[in-house]
N, CA, C and O atoms as a CHARMM CRD file, in Angstrom:
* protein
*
  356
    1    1 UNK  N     64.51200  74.72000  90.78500 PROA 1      0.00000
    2    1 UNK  CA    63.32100  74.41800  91.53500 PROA 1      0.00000
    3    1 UNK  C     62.11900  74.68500  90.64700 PROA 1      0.00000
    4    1 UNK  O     62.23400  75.67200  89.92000 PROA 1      0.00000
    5    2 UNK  N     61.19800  74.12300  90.58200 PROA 2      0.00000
    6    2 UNK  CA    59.87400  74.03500  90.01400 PROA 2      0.00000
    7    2 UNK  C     58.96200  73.87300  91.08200 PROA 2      0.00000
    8    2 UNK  O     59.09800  73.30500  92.16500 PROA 2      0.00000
    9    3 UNK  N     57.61400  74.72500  90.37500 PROA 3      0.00000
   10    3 UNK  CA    56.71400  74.77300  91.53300 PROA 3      0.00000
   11    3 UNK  C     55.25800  75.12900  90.70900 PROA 3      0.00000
   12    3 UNK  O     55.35900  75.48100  89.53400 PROA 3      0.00000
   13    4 UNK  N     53.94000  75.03700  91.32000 PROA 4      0.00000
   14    4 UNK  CA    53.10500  74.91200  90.33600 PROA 4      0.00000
   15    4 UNK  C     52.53100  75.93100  91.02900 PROA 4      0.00000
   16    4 UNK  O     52.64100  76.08500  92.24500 PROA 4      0.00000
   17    5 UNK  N     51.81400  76.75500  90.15600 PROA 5      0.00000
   18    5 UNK  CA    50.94800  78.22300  90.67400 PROA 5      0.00000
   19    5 UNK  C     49.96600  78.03500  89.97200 PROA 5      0.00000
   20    5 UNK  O     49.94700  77.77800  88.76800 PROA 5      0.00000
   21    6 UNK  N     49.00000  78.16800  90.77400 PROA 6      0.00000
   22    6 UNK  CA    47.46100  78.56200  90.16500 PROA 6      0.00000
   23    6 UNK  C     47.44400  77.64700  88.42500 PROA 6      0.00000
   24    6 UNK  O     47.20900  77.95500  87.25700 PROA 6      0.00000
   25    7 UNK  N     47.75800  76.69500  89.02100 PROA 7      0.00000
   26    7 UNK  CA    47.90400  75.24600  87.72700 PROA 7      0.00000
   27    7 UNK  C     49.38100  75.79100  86.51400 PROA 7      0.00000
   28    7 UNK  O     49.66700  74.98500  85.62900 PROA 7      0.00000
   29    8 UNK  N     49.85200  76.56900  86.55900 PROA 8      0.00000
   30    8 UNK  CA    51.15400  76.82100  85.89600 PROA 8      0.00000
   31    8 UNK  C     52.29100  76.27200  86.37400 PROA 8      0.00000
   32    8 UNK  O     52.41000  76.23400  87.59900 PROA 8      0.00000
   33    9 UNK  N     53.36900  75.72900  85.52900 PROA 9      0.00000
   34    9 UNK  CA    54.45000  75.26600  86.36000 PROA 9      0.00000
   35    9 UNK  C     55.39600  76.01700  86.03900 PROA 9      0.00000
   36    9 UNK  O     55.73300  76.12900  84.86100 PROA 9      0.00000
   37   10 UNK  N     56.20600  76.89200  87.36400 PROA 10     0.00000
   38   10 UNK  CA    56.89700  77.53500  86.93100 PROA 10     0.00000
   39   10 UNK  C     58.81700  77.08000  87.66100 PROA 10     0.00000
   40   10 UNK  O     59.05700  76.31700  88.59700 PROA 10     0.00000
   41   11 UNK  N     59.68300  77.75000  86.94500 PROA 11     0.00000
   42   11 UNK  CA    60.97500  77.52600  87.50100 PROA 11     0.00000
   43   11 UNK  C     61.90600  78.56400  87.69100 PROA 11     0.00000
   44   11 UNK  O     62.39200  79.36900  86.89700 PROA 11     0.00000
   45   12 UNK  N     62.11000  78.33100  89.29500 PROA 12     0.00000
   46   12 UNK  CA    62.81700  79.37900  89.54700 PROA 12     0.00000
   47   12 UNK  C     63.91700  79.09400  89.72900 PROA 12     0.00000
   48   12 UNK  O     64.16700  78.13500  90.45900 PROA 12     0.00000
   49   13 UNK  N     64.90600  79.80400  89.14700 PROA 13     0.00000
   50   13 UNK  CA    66.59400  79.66100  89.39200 PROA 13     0.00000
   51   13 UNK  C     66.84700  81.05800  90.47200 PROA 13     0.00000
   52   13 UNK  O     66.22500  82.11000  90.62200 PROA 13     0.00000
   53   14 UNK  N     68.19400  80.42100  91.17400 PROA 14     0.00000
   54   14 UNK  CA    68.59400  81.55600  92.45500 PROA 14     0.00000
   55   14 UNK  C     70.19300  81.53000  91.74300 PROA 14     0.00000
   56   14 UNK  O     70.29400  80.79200  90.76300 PROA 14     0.00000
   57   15 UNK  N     71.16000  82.11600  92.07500 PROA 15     0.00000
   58   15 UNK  CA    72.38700  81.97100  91.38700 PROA 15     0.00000
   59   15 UNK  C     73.03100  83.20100  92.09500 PROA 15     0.00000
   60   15 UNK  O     72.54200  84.32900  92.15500 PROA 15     0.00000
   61   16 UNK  N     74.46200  82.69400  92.72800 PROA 16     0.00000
   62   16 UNK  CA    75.50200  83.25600  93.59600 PROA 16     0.00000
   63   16 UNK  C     76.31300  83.40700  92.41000 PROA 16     0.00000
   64   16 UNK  O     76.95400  82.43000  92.02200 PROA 16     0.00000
   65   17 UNK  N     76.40200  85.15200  91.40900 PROA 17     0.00000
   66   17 UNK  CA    77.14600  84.67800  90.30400 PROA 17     0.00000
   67   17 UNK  C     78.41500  85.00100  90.93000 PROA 17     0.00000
   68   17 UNK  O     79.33100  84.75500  90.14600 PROA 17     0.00000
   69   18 UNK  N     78.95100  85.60600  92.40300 PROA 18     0.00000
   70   18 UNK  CA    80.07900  85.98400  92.48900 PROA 18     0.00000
   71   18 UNK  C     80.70700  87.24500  91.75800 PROA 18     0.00000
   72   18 UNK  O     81.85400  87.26400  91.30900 PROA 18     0.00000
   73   19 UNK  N     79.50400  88.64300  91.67700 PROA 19     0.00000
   74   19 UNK  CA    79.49300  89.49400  90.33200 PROA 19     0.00000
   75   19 UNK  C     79.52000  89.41100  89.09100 PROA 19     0.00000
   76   19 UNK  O     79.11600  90.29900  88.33900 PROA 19     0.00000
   77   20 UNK  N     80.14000  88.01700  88.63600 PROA 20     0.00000
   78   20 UNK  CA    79.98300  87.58800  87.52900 PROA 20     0.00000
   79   20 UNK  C     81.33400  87.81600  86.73000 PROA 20     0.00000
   80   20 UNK  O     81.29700  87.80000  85.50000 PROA 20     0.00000
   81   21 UNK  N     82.78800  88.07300  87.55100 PROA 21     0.00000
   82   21 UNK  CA    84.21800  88.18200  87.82800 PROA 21     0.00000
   83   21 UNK  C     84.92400  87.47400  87.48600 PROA 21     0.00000
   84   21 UNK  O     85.20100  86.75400  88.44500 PROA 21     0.00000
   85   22 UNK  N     85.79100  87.00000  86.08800 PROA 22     0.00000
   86   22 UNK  CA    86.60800  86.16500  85.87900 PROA 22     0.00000
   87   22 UNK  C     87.43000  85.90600  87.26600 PROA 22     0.00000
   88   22 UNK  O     87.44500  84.79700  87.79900 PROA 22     0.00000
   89   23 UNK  N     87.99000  86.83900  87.70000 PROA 23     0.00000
   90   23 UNK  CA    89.17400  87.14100  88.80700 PROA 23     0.00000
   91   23 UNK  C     88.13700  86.37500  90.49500 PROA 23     0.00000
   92   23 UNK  O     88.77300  86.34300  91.54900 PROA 23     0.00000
   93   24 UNK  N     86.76900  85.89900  90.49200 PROA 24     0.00000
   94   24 UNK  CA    86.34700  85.21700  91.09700 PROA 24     0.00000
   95   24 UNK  C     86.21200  84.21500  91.00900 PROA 24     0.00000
   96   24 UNK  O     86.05100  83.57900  92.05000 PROA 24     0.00000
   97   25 UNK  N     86.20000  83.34400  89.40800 PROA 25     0.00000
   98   25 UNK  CA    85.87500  82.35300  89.39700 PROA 25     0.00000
   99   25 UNK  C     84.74300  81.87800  88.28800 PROA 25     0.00000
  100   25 UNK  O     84.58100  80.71200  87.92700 PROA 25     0.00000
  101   26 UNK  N     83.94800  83.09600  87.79400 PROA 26     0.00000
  102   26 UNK  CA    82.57600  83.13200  87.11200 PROA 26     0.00000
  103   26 UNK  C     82.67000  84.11500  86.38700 PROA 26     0.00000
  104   26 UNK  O     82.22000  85.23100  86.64500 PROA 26     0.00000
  105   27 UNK  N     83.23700  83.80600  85.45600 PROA 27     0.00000
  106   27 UNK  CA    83.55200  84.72200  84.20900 PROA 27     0.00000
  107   27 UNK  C     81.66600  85.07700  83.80200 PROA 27     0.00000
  108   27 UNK  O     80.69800  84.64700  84.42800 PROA 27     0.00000
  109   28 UNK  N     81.66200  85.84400  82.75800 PROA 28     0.00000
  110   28 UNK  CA    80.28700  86.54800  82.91400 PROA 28     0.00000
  111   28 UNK  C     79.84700  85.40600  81.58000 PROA 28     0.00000
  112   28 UNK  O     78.81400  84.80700  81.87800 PROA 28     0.00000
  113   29 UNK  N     80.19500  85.15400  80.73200 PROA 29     0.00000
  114   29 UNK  CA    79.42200  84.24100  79.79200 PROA 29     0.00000
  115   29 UNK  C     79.49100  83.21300  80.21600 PROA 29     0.00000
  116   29 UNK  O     78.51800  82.50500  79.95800 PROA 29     0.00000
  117   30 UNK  N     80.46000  82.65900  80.94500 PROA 30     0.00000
  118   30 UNK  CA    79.90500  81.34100  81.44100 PROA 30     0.00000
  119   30 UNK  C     78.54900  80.95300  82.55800 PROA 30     0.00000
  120   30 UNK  O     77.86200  79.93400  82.62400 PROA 30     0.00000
  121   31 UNK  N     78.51600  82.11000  83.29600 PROA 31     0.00000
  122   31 UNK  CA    76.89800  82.77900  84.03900 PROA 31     0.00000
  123   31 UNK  C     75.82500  82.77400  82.97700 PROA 31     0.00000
  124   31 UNK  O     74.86400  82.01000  83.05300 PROA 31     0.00000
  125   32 UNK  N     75.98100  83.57400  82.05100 PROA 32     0.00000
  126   32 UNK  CA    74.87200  83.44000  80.65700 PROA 32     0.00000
  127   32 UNK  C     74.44400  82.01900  80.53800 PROA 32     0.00000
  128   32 UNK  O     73.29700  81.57400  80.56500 PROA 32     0.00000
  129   33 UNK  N     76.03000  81.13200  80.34800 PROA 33     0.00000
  130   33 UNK  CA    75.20000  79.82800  79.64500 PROA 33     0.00000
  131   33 UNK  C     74.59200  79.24700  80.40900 PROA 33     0.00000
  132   33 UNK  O     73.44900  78.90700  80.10100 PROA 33     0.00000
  133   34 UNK  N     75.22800  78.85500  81.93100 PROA 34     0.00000
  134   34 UNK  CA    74.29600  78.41000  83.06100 PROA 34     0.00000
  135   34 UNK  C     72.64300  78.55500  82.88500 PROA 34     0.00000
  136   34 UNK  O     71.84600  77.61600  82.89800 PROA 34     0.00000
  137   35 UNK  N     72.39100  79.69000  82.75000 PROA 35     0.00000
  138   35 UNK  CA    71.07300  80.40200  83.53200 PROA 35     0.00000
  139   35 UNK  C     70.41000  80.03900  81.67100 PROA 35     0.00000
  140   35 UNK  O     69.23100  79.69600  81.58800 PROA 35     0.00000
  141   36 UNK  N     71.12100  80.13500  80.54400 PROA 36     0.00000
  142   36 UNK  CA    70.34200  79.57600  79.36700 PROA 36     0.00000
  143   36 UNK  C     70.32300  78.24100  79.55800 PROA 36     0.00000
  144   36 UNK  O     69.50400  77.82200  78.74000 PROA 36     0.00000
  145   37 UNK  N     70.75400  77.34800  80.16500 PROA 37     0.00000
  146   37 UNK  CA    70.71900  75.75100  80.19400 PROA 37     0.00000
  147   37 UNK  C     69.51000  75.49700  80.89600 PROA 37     0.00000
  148   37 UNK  O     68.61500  74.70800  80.59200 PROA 37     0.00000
  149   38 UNK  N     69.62000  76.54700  82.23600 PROA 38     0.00000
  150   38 UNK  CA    68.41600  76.15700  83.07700 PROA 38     0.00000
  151   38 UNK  C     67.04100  76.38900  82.50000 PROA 38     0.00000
  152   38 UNK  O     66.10600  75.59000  82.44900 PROA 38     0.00000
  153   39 UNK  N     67.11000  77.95700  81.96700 PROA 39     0.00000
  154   39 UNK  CA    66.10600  78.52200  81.67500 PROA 39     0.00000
  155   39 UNK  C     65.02000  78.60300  82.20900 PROA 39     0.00000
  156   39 UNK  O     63.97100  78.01100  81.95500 PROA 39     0.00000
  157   40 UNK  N     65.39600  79.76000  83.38700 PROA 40     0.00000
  158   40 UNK  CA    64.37100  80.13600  84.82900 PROA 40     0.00000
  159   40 UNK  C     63.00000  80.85700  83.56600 PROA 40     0.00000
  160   40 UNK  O     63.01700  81.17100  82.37600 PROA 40     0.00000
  161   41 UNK  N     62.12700  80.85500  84.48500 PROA 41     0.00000
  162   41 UNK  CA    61.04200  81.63200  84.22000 PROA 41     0.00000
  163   41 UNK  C     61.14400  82.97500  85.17800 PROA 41     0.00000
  164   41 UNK  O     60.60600  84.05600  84.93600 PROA 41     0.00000
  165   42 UNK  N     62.05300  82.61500  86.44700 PROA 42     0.00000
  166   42 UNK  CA    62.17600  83.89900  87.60100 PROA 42     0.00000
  167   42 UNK  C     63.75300  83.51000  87.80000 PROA 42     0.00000
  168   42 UNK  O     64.27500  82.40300  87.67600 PROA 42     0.00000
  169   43 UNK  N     64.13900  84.32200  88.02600 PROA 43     0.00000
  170   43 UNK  CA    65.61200  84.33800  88.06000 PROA 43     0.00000
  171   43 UNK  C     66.07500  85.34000  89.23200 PROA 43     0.00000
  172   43 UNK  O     65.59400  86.46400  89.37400 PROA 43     0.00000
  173   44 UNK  N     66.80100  84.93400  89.82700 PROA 44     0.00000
  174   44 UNK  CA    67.37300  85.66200  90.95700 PROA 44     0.00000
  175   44 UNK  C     68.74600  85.50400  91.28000 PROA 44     0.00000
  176   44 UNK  O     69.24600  84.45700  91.69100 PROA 44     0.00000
  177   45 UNK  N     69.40500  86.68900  91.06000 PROA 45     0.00000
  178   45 UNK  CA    70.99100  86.66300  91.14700 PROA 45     0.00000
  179   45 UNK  C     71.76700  87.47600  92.47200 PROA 45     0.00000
  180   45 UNK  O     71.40600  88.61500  92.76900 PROA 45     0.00000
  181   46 UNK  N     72.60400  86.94000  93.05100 PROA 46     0.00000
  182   46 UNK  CA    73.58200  87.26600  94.30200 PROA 46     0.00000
  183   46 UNK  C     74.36800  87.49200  93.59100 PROA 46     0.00000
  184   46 UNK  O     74.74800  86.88500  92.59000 PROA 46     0.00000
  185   47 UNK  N     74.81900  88.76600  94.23400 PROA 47     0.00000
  186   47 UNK  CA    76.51500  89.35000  93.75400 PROA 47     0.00000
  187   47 UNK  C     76.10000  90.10000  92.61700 PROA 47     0.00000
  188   47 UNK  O     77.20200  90.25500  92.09200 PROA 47     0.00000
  189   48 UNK  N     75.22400  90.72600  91.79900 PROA 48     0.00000
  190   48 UNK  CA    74.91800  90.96100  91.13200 PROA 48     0.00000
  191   48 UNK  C     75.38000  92.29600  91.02600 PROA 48     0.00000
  192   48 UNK  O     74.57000  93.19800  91.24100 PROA 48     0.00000
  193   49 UNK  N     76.56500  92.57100  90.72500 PROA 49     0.00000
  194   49 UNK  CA    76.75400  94.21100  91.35000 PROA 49     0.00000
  195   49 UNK  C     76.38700  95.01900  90.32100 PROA 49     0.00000
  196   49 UNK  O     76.04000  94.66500  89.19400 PROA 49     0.00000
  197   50 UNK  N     76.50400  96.45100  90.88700 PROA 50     0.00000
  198   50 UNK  CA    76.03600  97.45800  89.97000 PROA 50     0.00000
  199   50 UNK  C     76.61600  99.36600  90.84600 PROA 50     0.00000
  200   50 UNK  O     76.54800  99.78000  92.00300 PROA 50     0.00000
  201   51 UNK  N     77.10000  99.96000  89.61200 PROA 51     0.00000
  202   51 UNK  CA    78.16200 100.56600  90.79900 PROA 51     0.00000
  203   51 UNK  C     77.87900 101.71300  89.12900 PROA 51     0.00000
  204   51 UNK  O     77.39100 101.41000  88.04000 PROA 51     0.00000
  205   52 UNK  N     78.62500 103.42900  89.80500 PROA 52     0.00000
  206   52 UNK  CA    78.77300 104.58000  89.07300 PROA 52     0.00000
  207   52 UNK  C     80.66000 104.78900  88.71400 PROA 52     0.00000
  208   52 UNK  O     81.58100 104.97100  89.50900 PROA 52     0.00000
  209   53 UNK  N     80.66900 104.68800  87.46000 PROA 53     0.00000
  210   53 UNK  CA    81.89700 105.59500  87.44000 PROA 53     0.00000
  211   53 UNK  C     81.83400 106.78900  87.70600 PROA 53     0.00000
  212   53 UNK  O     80.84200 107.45300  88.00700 PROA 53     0.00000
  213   54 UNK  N     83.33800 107.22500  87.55800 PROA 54     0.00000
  214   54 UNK  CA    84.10000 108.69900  88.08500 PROA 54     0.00000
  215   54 UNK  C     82.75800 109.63300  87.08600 PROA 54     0.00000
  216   54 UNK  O     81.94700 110.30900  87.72000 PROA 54     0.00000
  217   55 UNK  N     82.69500 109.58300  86.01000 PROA 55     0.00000
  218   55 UNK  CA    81.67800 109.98700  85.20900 PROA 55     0.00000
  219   55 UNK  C     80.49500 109.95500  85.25900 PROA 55     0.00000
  220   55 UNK  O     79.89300 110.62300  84.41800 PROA 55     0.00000
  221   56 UNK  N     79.77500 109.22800  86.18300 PROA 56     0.00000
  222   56 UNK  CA    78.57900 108.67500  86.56800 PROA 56     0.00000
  223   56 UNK  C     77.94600 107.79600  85.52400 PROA 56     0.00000
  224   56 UNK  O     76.75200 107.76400  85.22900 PROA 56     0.00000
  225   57 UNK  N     78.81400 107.17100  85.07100 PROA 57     0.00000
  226   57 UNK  CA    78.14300 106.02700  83.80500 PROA 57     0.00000
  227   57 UNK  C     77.38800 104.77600  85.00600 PROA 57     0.00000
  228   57 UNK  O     77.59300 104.73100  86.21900 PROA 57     0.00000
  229   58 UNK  N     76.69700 104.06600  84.36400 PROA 58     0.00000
  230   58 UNK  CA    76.17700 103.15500  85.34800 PROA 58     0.00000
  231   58 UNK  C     76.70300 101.98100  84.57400 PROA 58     0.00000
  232   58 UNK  O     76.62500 101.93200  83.34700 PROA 58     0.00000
  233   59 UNK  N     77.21900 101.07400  85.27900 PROA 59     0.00000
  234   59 UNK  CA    77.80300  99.66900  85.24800 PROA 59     0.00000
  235   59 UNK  C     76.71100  98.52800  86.22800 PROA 59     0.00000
  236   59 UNK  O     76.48500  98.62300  87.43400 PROA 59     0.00000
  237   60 UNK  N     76.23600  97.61700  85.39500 PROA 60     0.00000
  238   60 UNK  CA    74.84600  96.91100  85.76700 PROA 60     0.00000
  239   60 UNK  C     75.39400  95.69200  85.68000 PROA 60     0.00000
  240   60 UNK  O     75.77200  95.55300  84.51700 PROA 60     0.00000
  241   61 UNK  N     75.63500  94.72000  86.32800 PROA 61     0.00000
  242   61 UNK  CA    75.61800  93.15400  85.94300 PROA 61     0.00000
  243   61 UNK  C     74.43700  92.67600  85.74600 PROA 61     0.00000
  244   61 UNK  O     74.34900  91.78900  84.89700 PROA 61     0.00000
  245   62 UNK  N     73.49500  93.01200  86.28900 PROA 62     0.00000
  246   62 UNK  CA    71.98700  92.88400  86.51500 PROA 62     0.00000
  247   62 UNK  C     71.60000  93.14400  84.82600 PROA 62     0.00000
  248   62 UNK  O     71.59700  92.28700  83.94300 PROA 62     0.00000
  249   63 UNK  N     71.38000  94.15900  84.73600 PROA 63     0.00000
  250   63 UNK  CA    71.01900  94.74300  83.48500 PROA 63     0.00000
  251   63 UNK  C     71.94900  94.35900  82.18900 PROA 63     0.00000
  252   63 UNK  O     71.45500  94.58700  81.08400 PROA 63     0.00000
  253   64 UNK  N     73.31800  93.76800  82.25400 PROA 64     0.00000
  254   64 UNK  CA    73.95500  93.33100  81.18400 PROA 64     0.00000
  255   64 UNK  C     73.47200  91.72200  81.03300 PROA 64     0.00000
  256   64 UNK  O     73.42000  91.26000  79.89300 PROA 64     0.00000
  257   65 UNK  N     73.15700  90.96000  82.05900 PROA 65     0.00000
  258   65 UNK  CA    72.83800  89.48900  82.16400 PROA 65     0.00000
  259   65 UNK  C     71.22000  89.82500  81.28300 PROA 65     0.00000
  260   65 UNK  O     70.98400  89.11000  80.30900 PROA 65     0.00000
  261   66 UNK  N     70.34200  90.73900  81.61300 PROA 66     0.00000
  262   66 UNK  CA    68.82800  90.79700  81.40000 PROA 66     0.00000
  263   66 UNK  C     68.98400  90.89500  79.58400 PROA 66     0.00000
  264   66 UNK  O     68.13600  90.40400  78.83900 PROA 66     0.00000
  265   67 UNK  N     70.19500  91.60300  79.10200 PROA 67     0.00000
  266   67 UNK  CA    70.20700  92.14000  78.04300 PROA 67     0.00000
  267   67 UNK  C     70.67200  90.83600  77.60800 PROA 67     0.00000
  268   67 UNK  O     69.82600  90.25100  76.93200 PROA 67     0.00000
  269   68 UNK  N     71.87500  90.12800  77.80600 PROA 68     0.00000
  270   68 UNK  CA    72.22100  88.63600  77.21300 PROA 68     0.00000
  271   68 UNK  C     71.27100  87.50900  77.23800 PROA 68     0.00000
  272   68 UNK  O     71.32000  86.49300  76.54400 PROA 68     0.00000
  273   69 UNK  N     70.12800  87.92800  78.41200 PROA 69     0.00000
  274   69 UNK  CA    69.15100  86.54000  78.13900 PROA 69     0.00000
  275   69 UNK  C     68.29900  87.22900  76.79600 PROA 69     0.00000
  276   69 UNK  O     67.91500  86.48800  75.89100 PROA 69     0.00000
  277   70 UNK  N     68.13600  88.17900  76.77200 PROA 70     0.00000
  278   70 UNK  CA    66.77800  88.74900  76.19000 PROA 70     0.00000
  279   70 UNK  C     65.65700  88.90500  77.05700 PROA 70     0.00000
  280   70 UNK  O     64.47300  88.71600  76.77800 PROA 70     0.00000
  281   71 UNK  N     66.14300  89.26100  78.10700 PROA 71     0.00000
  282   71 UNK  CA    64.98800  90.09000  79.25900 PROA 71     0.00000
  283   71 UNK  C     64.85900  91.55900  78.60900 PROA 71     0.00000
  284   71 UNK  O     65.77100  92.11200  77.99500 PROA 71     0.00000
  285   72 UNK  N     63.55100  92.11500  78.84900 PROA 72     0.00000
  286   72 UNK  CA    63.24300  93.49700  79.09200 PROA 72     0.00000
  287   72 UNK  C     63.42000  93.84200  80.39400 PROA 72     0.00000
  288   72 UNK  O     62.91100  93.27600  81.36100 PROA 72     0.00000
  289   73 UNK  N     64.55800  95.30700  80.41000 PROA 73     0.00000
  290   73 UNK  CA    65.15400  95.78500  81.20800 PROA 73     0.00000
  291   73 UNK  C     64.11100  96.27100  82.42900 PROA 73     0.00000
  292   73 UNK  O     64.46700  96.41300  83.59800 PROA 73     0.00000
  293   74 UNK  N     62.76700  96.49500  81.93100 PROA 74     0.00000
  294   74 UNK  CA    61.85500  96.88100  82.78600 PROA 74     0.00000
  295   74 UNK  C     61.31300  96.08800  83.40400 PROA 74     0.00000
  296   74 UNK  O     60.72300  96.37200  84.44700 PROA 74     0.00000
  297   75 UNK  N     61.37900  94.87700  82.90600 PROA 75     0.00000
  298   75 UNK  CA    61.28600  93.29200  84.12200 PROA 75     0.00000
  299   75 UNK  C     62.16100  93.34500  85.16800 PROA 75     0.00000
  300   75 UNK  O     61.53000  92.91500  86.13400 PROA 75     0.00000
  301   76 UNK  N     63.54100  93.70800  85.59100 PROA 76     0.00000
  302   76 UNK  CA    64.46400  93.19100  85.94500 PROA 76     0.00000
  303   76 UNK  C     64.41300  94.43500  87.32000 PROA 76     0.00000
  304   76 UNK  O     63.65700  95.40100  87.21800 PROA 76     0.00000
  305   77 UNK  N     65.12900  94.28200  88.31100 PROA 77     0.00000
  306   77 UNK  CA    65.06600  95.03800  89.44400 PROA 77     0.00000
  307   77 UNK  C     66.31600  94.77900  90.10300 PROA 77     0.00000
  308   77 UNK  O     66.54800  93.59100  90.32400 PROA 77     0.00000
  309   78 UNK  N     67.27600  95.72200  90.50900 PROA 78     0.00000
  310   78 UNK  CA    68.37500  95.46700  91.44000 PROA 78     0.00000
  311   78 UNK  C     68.22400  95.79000  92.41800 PROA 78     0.00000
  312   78 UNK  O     67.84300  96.95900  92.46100 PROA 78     0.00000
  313   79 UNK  N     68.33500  95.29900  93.39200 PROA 79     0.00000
  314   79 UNK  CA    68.16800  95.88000  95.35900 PROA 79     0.00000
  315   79 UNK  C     69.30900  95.27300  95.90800 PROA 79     0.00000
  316   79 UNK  O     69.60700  94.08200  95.99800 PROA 79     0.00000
  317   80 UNK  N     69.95300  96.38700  96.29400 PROA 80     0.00000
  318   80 UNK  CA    71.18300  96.60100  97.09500 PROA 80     0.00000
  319   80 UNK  C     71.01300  95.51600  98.48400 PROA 80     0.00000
  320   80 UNK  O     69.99400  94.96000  98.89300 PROA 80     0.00000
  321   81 UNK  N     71.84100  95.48400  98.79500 PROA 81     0.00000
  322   81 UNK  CA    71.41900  94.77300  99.82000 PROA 81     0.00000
  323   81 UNK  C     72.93700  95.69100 101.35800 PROA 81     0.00000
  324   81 UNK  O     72.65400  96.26400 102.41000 PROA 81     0.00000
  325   82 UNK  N     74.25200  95.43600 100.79700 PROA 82     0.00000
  326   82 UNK  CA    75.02400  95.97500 101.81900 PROA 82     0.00000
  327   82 UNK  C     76.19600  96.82400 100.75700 PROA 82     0.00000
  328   82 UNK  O     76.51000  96.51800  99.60600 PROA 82     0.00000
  329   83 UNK  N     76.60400  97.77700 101.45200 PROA 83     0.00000
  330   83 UNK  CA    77.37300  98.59300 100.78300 PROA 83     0.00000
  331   83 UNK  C     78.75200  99.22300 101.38000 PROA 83     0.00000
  332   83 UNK  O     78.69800  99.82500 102.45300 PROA 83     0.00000
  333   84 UNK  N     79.55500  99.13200 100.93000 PROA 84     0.00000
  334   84 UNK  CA    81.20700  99.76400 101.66000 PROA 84     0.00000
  335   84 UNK  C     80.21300 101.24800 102.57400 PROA 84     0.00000
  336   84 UNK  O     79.72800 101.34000 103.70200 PROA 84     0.00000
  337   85 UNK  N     80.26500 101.97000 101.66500 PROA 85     0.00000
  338   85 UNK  CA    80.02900 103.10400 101.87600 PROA 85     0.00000
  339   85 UNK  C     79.35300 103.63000 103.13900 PROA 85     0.00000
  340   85 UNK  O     79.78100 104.51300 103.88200 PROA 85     0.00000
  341   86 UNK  N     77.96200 102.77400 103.27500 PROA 86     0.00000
  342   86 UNK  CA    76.85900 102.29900 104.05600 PROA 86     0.00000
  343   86 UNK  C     77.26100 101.42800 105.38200 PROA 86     0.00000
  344   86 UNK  O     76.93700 101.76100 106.52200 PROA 86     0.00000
  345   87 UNK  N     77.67800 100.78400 105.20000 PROA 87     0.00000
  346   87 UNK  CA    77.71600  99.43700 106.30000 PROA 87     0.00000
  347   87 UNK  C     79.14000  98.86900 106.65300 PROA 87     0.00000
  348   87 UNK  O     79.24300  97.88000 107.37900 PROA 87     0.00000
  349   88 UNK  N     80.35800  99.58300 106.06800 PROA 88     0.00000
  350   88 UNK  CA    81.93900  98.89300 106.57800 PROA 88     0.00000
  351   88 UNK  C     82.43900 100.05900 106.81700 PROA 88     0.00000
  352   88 UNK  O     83.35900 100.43100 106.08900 PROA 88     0.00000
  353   89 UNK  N     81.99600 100.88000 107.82700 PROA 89     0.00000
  354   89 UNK  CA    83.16300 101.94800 108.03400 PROA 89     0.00000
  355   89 UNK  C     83.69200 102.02400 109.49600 PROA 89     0.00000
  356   89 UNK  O     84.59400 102.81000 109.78600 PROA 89     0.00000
């Protein structure tokens, strides 16, 4: 989608990567090339998960996609939306 702001034209991509999960369907570089073909100016990703190991390491799809476009990590924002933990018990 393209849209013009205050005389700029900008393009926004939305994208259901499905976490970005071979075992879904959307292996994670093939998500990369997508979103480099399009080449959003705003980018917005579904399924985008992001979760703690046993260790508390942080695991980002969000933040590994920002790092493969060449986003700065401080552009980029994850918001939860529903959670096992939270909302299926």
């Amino acid at each position: 989608m393209s849209a013009i702001v205050g005389g700029a034209r900008l393009r926004l991509m939305t994208y259901n990567i499905g976490g970005g999960r071979k075992d879904s369907g959307s292996a994670f570089d093939s998500v990369i090339k997508v979103i480099q073909e399009v080449s959003p100016d705003i980018l917005v990703l579904q399924e985008a998960a992001e979760w703690l190991d046993a260790e508390q390491r942080l695991y980002s799809v969000t933040l590994a996609a920002a790092e493969a476009l060449g986003y700065r990590a401080a552009d980029c924002y994850f918001g939860p939306t529903l959670s096992l933990k939270e909302h299926f018990h």
